[in-house]
C-alpha positions in Angstrom: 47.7 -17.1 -34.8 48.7 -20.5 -33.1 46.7 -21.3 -29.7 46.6 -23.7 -26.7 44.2 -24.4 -24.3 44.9 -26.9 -21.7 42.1 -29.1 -21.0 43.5 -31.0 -18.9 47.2 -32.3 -17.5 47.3 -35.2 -15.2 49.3 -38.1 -15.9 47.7 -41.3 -15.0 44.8 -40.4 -13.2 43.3 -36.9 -12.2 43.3 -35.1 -9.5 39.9 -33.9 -7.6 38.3 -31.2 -9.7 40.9 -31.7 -12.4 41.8 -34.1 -16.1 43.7 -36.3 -17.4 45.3 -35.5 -20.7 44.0 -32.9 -23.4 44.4 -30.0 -25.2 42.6 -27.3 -27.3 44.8 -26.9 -30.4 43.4 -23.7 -32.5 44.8 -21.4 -35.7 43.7 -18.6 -37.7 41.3 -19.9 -40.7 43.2 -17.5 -43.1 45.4 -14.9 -44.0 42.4 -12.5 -43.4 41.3 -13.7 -40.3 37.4 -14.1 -41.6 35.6 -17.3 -40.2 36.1 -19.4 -37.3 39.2 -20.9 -36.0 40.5 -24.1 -37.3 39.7 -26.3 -34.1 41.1 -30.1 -33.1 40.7 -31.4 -29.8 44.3 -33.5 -29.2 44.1 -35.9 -26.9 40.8 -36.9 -25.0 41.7 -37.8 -21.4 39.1 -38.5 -19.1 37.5 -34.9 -18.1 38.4 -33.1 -20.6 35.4 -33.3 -22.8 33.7 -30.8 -20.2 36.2 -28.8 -20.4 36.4 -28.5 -23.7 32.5 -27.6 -24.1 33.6 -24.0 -22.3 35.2 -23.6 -25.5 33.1 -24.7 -28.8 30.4 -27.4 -29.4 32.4 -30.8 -30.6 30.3 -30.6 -33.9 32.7 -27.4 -34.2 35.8 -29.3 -34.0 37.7 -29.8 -37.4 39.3 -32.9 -36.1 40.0 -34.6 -32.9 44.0 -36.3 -32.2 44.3 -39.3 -30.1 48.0 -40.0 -29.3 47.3 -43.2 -28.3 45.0 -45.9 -26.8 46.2 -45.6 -23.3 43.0 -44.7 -20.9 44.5 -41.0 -19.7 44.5 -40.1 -23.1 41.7 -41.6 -24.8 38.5 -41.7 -22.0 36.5 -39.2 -23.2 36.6 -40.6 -27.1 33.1 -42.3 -26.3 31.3 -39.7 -24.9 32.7 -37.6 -27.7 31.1 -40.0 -30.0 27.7 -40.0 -28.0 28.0 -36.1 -27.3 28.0 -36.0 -31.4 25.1 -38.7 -31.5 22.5 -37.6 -29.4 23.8 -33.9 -28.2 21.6 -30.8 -28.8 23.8 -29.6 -31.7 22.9 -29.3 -35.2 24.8 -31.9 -37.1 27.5 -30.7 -39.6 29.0 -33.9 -40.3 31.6 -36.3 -39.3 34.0 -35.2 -37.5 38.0 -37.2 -38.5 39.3 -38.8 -35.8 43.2 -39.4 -36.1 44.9 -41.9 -33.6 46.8 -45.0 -33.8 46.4 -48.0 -35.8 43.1 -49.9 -34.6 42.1 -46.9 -32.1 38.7 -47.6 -34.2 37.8 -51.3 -32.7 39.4 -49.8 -29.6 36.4 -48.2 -29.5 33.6 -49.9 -31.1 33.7 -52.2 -28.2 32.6 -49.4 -25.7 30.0 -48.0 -27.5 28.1 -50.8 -29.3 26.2 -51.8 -26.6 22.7 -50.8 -26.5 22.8 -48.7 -29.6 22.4 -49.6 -33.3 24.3 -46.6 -34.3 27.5 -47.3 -36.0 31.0 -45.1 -34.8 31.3 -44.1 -38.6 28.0 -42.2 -38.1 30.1 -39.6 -36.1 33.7 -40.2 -36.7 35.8 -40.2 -40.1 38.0 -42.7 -39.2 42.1 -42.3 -39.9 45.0 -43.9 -38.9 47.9 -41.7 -38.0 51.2 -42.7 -39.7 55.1 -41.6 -38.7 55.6 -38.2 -41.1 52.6 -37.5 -42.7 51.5 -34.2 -43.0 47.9 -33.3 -42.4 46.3 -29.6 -42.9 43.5 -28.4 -41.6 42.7 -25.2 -43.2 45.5 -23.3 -42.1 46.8 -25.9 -39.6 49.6 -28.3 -40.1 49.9 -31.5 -38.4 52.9 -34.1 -38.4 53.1 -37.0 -36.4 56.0 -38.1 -34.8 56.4 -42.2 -33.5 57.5 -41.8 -29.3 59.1 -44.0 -27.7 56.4 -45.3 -25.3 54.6 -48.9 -24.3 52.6 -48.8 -27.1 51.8 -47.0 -30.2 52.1 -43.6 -29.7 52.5 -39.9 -31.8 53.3 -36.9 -30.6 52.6 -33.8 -33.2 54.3 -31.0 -34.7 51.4 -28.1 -35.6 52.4 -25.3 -37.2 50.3 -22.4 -38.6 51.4 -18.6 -39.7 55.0 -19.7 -39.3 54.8 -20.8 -35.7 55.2 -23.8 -34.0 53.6 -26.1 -31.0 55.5 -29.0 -30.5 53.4 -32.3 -27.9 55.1 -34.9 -27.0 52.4 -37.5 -26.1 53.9 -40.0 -23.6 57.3 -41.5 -24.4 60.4 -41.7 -23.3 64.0 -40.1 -24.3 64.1 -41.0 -28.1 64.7 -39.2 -31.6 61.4 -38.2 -31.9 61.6 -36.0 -29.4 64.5 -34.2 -30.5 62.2 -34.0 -34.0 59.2 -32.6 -32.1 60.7 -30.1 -30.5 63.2 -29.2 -32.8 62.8 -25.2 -32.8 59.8 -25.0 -31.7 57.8 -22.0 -30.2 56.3 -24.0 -27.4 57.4 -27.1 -26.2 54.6 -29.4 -24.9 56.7 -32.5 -22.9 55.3 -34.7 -20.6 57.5 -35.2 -17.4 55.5 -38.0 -15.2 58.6 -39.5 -13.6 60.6 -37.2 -10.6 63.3 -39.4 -11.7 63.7 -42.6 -13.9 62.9 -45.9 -11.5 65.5 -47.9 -11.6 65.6 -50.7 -13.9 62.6 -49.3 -15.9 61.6 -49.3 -19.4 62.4 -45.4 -20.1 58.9 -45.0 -21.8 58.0 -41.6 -19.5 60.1 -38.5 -19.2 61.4 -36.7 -15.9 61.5 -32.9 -16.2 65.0 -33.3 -16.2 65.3 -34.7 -19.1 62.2 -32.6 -20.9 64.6 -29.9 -20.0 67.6 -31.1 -21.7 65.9 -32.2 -24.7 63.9 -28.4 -24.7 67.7 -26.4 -24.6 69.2 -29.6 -27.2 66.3 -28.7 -29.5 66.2 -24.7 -28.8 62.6 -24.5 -27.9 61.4 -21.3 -27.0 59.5 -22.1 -24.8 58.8 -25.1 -22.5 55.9 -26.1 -20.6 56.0 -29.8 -18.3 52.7 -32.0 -18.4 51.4 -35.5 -17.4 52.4 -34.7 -14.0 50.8 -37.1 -11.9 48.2 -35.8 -9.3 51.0 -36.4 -6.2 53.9 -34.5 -7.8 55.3 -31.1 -7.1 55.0 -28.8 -9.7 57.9 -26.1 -8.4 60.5 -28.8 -7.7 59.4 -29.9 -11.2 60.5 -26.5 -12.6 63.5 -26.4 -10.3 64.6 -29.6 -12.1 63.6 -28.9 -15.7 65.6 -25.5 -14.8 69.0 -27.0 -14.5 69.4 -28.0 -18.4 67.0 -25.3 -19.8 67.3 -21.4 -20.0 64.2 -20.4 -21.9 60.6 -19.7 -20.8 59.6 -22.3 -18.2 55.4 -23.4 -17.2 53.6 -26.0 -15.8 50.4 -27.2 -17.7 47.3 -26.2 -15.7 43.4 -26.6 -16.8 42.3 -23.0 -18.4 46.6 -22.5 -19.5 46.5 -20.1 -22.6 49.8 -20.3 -24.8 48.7 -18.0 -27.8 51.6 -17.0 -30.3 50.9 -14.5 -32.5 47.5 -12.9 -33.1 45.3 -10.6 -31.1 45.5 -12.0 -27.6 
Protein backbone atom coordinates (compact mmCIF):
# COMPACT_ATOMS: atom_id res chain seq x y z
CA UNK A 1 0.00 0.00 0.00
CA UNK A 2 1.02 3.48 -1.35
CA UNK A 3 -1.12 6.57 0.22
CA UNK A 4 -1.81 10.30 -0.19
CA UNK A 5 -3.32 12.72 1.86
CA UNK A 6 -3.55 16.14 0.81
CA UNK A 7 -2.84 18.63 3.35
CA UNK A 8 -3.09 21.24 1.66
CA UNK A 9 -3.05 22.70 -2.25
CA UNK A 10 -2.84 26.32 -2.80
CA UNK A 11 -0.33 27.89 -4.86
CA UNK A 12 1.01 30.97 -3.53
CA UNK A 13 -1.05 31.85 -0.84
CA UNK A 14 -4.19 30.07 0.76
CA UNK A 15 -7.44 30.44 0.57
CA UNK A 16 -9.80 31.15 3.75
CA UNK A 17 -10.14 27.99 5.66
CA UNK A 18 -7.58 26.27 3.38
CA UNK A 19 -3.16 25.59 2.84
CA UNK A 20 -0.66 26.17 1.02
CA UNK A 21 1.33 23.22 -0.21
CA UNK A 22 1.58 19.68 1.58
CA UNK A 23 1.13 16.28 1.56
CA UNK A 24 0.82 13.09 3.68
CA UNK A 25 2.95 10.51 1.88
CA UNK A 26 2.32 6.93 3.70
CA UNK A 27 3.36 3.01 2.76
CA UNK A 28 2.88 -0.33 4.23
CA UNK A 29 5.93 -1.07 6.92
CA UNK A 30 6.27 -4.55 5.45
CA UNK A 31 5.38 -7.39 3.50
CA UNK A 32 3.14 -8.47 6.50
CA UNK A 33 1.60 -5.42 7.16
CA UNK A 34 2.58 -5.48 11.15
CA UNK A 35 3.52 -2.00 12.61
CA UNK A 36 2.73 1.41 11.69
CA UNK A 37 2.88 3.04 8.41
CA UNK A 38 6.08 4.49 7.04
CA UNK A 39 5.07 8.28 7.41
CA UNK A 40 6.88 11.61 5.66
CA UNK A 41 5.28 14.78 5.61
CA UNK A 42 6.35 16.31 1.85
CA UNK A 43 6.23 19.68 1.67
CA UNK A 44 5.24 22.05 4.74
CA UNK A 45 3.20 24.97 3.30
CA UNK A 46 1.76 27.25 5.62
CA UNK A 47 -1.45 25.38 7.32
CA UNK A 48 -0.68 22.32 6.72
CA UNK A 49 1.00 21.39 9.94
CA UNK A 50 -2.74 21.42 11.55
CA UNK A 51 -3.73 19.43 9.14
CA UNK A 52 -1.46 17.02 9.38
CA UNK A 53 -2.02 16.58 13.34
CA UNK A 54 -5.61 14.89 12.16
CA UNK A 55 -3.37 12.31 10.96
CA UNK A 56 -0.26 11.24 13.37
CA UNK A 57 1.76 13.23 16.03
CA UNK A 58 5.03 14.71 13.98
CA UNK A 59 7.31 12.72 16.47
CA UNK A 60 5.50 9.88 14.33
CA UNK A 61 6.76 11.00 11.09
CA UNK A 62 9.75 9.01 9.55
CA UNK A 63 10.90 12.00 7.73
CA UNK A 64 9.63 15.26 6.50
CA UNK A 65 10.44 16.51 2.36
CA UNK A 66 10.87 20.05 1.71
CA UNK A 67 10.88 20.76 -2.06
CA UNK A 68 12.23 23.90 -1.73
CA UNK A 69 12.78 27.16 0.27
CA UNK A 70 9.99 29.03 -1.34
CA UNK A 71 7.41 30.32 1.61
CA UNK A 72 4.15 28.15 0.25
CA UNK A 73 6.15 25.22 0.61
CA UNK A 74 8.27 25.57 3.52
CA UNK A 75 6.07 27.84 6.38
CA UNK A 76 5.18 25.45 8.68
CA UNK A 77 9.05 23.93 8.97
CA UNK A 78 9.38 26.16 12.19
CA UNK A 79 6.49 25.28 13.93
CA UNK A 80 7.34 21.75 13.05
CA UNK A 81 10.53 22.22 14.71
CA UNK A 82 8.89 23.90 17.86
CA UNK A 83 5.77 21.36 17.70
CA UNK A 84 8.82 18.67 18.23
CA UNK A 85 10.49 20.93 20.94
CA UNK A 86 8.10 21.78 23.34
CA UNK A 87 4.80 19.68 22.09
CA UNK A 88 3.06 17.22 24.52
CA UNK A 89 4.57 14.11 22.70
CA UNK A 90 6.98 11.70 23.99
CA UNK A 91 10.18 12.24 22.24
CA UNK A 92 11.42 9.41 19.85
CA UNK A 93 14.22 11.18 18.36
CA UNK A 94 15.15 13.33 15.55
CA UNK A 95 13.16 13.45 12.94
CA UNK A 96 15.42 13.79 9.06
CA UNK A 97 14.62 16.62 7.36
CA UNK A 98 15.40 16.44 3.48
CA UNK A 99 15.23 19.73 1.40
CA UNK A 100 17.57 21.69 -0.68
CA UNK A 101 20.97 22.74 -0.13
CA UNK A 102 21.15 25.26 2.86
CA UNK A 103 17.29 24.76 3.73
CA UNK A 104 19.05 24.32 7.29
CA UNK A 105 20.40 28.19 7.83
CA UNK A 106 17.13 28.89 6.02
CA UNK A 107 15.85 28.14 9.04
CA UNK A 108 18.03 28.62 11.93
CA UNK A 109 17.39 32.28 11.30
CA UNK A 110 13.58 31.86 12.25
CA UNK A 111 13.89 29.95 15.18
CA UNK A 112 16.98 31.17 17.04
CA UNK A 113 15.54 33.86 18.61
CA UNK A 114 14.59 33.53 22.13
CA UNK A 115 15.49 29.99 22.44
CA UNK A 116 18.82 28.29 23.27
CA UNK A 117 17.73 25.22 21.69
CA UNK A 118 19.65 24.24 18.63
CA UNK A 119 17.51 22.92 15.17
CA UNK A 120 19.74 19.72 15.28
CA UNK A 121 17.92 18.99 18.69
CA UNK A 122 14.87 18.08 16.46
CA UNK A 123 15.82 17.68 12.90
CA UNK A 124 18.53 15.24 11.27
CA UNK A 125 19.65 17.48 8.85
CA UNK A 126 20.08 16.27 4.85
CA UNK A 127 20.51 17.78 1.79
CA UNK A 128 18.60 16.35 -1.12
CA UNK A 129 20.65 15.61 -4.23
CA UNK A 130 19.41 15.01 -8.12
CA UNK A 131 19.01 10.88 -8.21
CA UNK A 132 19.66 9.62 -4.98
CA UNK A 133 17.61 7.10 -3.66
CA UNK A 134 16.39 7.23 -0.12
CA UNK A 135 14.23 4.30 1.66
CA UNK A 136 12.33 4.56 4.36
CA UNK A 137 11.40 1.15 5.50
CA UNK A 138 9.44 0.12 2.75
CA UNK A 139 9.35 3.54 1.02
CA UNK A 140 11.46 4.75 -1.85
CA UNK A 141 12.24 8.18 -2.54
CA UNK A 142 14.11 9.82 -5.61
CA UNK A 143 14.53 13.27 -6.23
CA UNK A 144 14.23 14.81 -9.27
CA UNK A 145 15.96 18.69 -10.10
CA UNK A 146 12.65 21.02 -11.59
CA UNK A 147 12.95 23.52 -13.54
CA UNK A 148 11.84 26.38 -11.12
CA UNK A 149 13.33 29.92 -9.70
CA UNK A 150 15.28 28.22 -7.35
CA UNK A 151 16.37 24.97 -6.11
CA UNK A 152 13.77 22.69 -6.32
CA UNK A 153 12.97 18.53 -6.23
CA UNK A 154 10.16 16.99 -7.10
CA UNK A 155 10.06 12.98 -5.90
CA UNK A 156 9.43 9.76 -7.26
CA UNK A 157 8.03 7.29 -4.11
CA UNK A 158 7.47 4.04 -4.80
CA UNK A 159 6.48 1.17 -2.35
CA UNK A 160 4.82 -2.51 -3.16
CA UNK A 161 5.48 -1.84 -6.89
CA UNK A 162 3.48 1.37 -7.12
CA UNK A 163 4.19 4.74 -7.85
CA UNK A 164 3.31 8.55 -6.75
CA UNK A 165 5.02 10.85 -8.80
CA UNK A 166 5.08 15.24 -7.18
CA UNK A 167 6.22 17.65 -9.13
CA UNK A 168 7.12 20.37 -6.71
CA UNK A 169 6.99 23.79 -8.63
CA UNK A 170 8.75 23.97 -11.94
CA UNK A 171 8.16 24.49 -15.23
CA UNK A 172 8.10 22.26 -18.51
CA UNK A 173 11.52 20.39 -18.26
CA UNK A 174 13.00 16.75 -18.39
CA UNK A 175 12.48 16.16 -14.97
CA UNK A 176 9.13 16.14 -15.36
CA UNK A 177 8.94 13.74 -18.05
CA UNK A 178 11.25 11.57 -15.32
CA UNK A 179 8.75 12.07 -12.51
CA UNK A 180 6.00 10.99 -14.09
CA UNK A 181 7.24 8.59 -16.21
CA UNK A 182 4.65 5.63 -15.63
CA UNK A 183 3.51 6.52 -12.71
CA UNK A 184 0.34 5.52 -10.80
CA UNK A 185 -0.59 8.97 -9.71
CA UNK A 186 0.61 12.02 -11.16
CA UNK A 187 1.00 14.87 -8.66
CA UNK A 188 1.64 18.26 -11.06
CA UNK A 189 1.29 21.60 -10.09
CA UNK A 190 -0.69 23.75 -12.68
CA UNK A 191 -0.59 27.60 -11.03
CA UNK A 192 -0.64 29.36 -14.39
CA UNK A 193 -4.26 29.30 -16.59
CA UNK A 194 -1.91 29.99 -19.30
CA UNK A 195 1.86 30.87 -19.64
CA UNK A 196 2.24 35.06 -19.25
CA UNK A 197 3.74 36.13 -21.91
CA UNK A 198 7.32 36.78 -21.84
CA UNK A 199 7.76 34.74 -18.57
CA UNK A 200 10.37 32.59 -17.20
CA UNK A 201 8.31 29.17 -17.71
CA UNK A 202 9.15 28.09 -14.00
CA UNK A 203 5.14 27.21 -13.20
CA UNK A 204 2.97 24.76 -15.19
CA UNK A 205 -0.57 25.44 -16.79
CA UNK A 206 -2.88 22.37 -16.62
CA UNK A 207 -2.44 22.26 -20.17
CA UNK A 208 0.76 21.41 -20.18
CA UNK A 209 0.49 18.98 -16.82
CA UNK A 210 -1.77 17.27 -19.09
CA UNK A 211 0.41 16.78 -21.96
CA UNK A 212 3.32 15.79 -20.00
CA UNK A 213 0.73 13.22 -17.83
CA UNK A 214 -0.51 11.27 -21.53
CA UNK A 215 3.62 11.82 -22.87
CA UNK A 216 4.61 10.04 -19.65
CA UNK A 217 1.50 7.46 -19.38
CA UNK A 218 0.53 8.33 -15.94
CA UNK A 219 -2.34 6.67 -14.71
CA UNK A 220 -3.64 8.87 -13.16
CA UNK A 221 -3.39 12.76 -12.86
CA UNK A 222 -4.36 15.04 -10.21
CA UNK A 223 -3.59 19.28 -10.76
CA UNK A 224 -2.26 21.26 -7.56
CA UNK A 225 -0.77 24.74 -6.62
CA UNK A 226 -3.85 26.21 -7.93
CA UNK A 227 -3.90 29.56 -6.72
CA UNK A 228 -6.89 30.52 -4.39
CA UNK A 229 -8.68 32.65 -7.59
CA UNK A 230 -8.55 29.84 -10.13
CA UNK A 231 -11.20 27.66 -11.44
CA UNK A 232 -10.78 24.21 -10.72
CA UNK A 233 -13.35 22.74 -13.59
CA UNK A 234 -11.99 24.94 -16.44
CA UNK A 235 -8.67 23.62 -15.01
CA UNK A 236 -9.87 20.03 -15.70
CA UNK A 237 -11.45 21.07 -19.03
CA UNK A 238 -7.96 22.16 -19.99
CA UNK A 239 -5.81 19.43 -18.55
CA UNK A 240 -8.55 17.22 -20.53
CA UNK A 241 -7.59 18.19 -23.93
CA UNK A 242 -4.00 16.39 -23.97
CA UNK A 243 -4.88 13.70 -21.27
CA UNK A 244 -7.22 10.58 -21.35
CA UNK A 245 -6.62 8.96 -17.99
CA UNK A 246 -8.15 9.51 -14.57
CA UNK A 247 -8.42 13.36 -14.02
CA UNK A 248 -8.73 15.29 -9.98
CA UNK A 249 -8.11 18.35 -8.51
CA UNK A 250 -6.08 18.39 -5.20
CA UNK A 251 -8.43 19.29 -2.31
CA UNK A 252 -7.54 19.32 1.67
CA UNK A 253 -8.74 15.64 3.15
CA UNK A 254 -8.09 14.10 -0.95
CA UNK A 255 -7.29 10.35 -0.33
CA UNK A 256 -5.26 8.64 -3.35
CA UNK A 257 -4.59 5.08 -1.88
CA UNK A 258 -3.21 2.37 -4.39
CA UNK A 259 -3.23 -0.86 -3.26
CA UNK A 260 -4.07 -2.06 0.19
CA UNK A 261 -7.18 -2.20 2.25
CA UNK A 262 -8.87 1.04 1.58
Amino acid sequence: MIRLTVLGSCGTYPAPGRACSGYLLEAAPDDDGQGRPVRVWVDTGGGTLSNLLRYTPPTELDAIWVSHLHVDHCGDLPLAYYTLQYGDYEPTGRVPVLGPAGWADHLRGMISVGTSSALEDAFEVHELAEGERLRFGALDLTPVATAHSLETYGVRATAGGRTIAYSADSGPCDGLGRLADGADLFVCEAAWAEQPPGAEPHHMTAAGAGQFAAAAAASRLVLTHLRPHDDPEAAVCRAREAYGGELDVAVEGNVYQLGGTP
